[in-house]
SERO-4910 file (N, C-alpha, C, O; in steps of 0.05 Angstrom, whole numbers):
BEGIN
 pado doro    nc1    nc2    nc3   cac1   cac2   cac3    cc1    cc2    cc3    oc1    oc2    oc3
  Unk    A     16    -24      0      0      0      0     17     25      0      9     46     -9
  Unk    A     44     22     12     61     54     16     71     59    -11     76     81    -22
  Unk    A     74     25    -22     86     34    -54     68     56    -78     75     74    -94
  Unk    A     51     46    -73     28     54    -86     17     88    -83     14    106   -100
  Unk    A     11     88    -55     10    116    -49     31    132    -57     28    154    -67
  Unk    A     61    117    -50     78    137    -72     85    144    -96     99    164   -102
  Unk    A     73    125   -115     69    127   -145     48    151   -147     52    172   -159
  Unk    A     24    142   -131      7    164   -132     18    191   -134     15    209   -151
  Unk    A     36    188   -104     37    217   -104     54    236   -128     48    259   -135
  Unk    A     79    219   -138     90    228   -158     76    225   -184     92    233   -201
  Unk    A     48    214   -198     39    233   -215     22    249   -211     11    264   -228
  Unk    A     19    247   -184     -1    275   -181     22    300   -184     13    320   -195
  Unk    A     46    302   -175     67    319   -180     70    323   -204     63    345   -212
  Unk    A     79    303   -221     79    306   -246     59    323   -258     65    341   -273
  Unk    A     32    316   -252     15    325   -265     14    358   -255     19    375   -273
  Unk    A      9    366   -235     -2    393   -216     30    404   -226     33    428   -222
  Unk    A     49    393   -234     80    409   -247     78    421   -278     85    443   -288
  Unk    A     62    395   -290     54    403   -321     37    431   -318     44    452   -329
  Unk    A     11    427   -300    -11    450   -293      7    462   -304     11    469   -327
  Unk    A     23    464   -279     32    503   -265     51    518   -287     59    541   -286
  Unk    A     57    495   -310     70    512   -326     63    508   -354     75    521   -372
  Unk    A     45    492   -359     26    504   -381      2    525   -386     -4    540   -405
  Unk    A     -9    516   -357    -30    541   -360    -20    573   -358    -30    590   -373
  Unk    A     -7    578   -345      3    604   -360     14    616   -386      1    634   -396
  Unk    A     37    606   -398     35    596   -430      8    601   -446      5    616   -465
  Unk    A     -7    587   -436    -32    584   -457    -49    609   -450    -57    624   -468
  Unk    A    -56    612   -414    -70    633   -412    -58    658   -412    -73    677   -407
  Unk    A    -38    662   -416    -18    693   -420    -20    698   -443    -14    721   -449
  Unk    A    -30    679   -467    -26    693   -495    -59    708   -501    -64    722   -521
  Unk    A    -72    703   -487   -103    729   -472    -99    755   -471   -112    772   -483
  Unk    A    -66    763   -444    -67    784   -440    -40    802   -459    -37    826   -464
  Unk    A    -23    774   -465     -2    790   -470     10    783   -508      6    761   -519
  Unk    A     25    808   -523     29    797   -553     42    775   -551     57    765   -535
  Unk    A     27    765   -585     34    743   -596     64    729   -599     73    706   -599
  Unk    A     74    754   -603    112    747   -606    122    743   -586    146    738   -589
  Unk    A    115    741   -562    135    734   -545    123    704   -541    121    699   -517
  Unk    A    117    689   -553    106    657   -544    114    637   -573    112    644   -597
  Unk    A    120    621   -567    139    604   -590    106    594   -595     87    588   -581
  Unk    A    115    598   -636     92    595   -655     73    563   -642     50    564   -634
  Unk    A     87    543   -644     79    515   -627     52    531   -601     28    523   -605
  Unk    A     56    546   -583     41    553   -572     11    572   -580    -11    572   -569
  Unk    A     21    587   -602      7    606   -615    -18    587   -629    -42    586   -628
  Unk    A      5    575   -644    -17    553   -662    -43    535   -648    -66    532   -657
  Unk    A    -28    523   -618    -46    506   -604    -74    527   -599    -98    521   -604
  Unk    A    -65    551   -587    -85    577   -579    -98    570   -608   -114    552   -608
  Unk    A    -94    581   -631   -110    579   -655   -131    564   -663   -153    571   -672
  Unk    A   -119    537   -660   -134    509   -661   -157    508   -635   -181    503   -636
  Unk    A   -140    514   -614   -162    509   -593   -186    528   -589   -206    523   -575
  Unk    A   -183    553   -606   -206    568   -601   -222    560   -624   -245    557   -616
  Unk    A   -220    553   -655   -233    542   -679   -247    521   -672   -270    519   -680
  Unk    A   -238    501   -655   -246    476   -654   -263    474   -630   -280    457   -631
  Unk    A   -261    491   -603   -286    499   -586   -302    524   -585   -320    531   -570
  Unk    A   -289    535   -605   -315    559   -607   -317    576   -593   -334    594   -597
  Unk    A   -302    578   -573   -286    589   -542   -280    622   -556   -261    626   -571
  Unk    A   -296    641   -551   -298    674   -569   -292    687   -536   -291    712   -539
  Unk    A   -289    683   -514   -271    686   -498   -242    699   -500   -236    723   -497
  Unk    A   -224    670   -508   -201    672   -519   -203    682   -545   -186    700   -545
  Unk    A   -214    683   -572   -209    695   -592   -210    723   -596   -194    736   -609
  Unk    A   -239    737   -577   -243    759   -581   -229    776   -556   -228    801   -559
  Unk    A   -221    766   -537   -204    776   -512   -217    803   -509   -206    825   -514
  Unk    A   -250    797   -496   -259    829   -488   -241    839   -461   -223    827   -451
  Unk    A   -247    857   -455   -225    873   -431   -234    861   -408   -214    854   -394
  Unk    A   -258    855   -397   -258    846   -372   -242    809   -370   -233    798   -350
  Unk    A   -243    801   -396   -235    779   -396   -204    775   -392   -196    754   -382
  Unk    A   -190    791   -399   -158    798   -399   -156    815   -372   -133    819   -365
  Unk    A   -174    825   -357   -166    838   -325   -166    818   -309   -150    817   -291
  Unk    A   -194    787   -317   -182    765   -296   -160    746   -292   -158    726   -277
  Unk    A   -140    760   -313   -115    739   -314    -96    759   -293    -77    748   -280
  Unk    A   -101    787   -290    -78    804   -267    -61    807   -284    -41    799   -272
  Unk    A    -53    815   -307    -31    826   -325    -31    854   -321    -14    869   -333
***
């Protein structure tokens, strides 16, 4: 059982490590220009707003870019 809970716990690390440094990446290109984010990231933003429809992220009204704190 201790083995196990420690597997657990290292992909829950793994995972809550991926979080903390993708979601900013993805949600910073909301508040901040396109050029400072390698194209790979730009593109995923692209795709991901076409393919859910998500006018949020495409149209980045102002109150929507004040809840990121930039």
């Amino acid at each position: 059982m201790g083995a196990f809970v420690k597997l657990l716990d290292l992909l829950l690390f793994v995972y809550f490590l991926l979080i903390a440094i993708v979601a900013p990446l993805f949600n910073g290109q909301v508040a901040l220009p396109k050029h400072i984010f390698p194209p790979l990231l730009v593109d995923l933003k692209s795709w991901y707003t076409q393919q859910y429809g998500d006018y949020l992220v495409y149209e980045k009204p102002h109150f929507f870019v004040v809840l990121f704190g930039f």
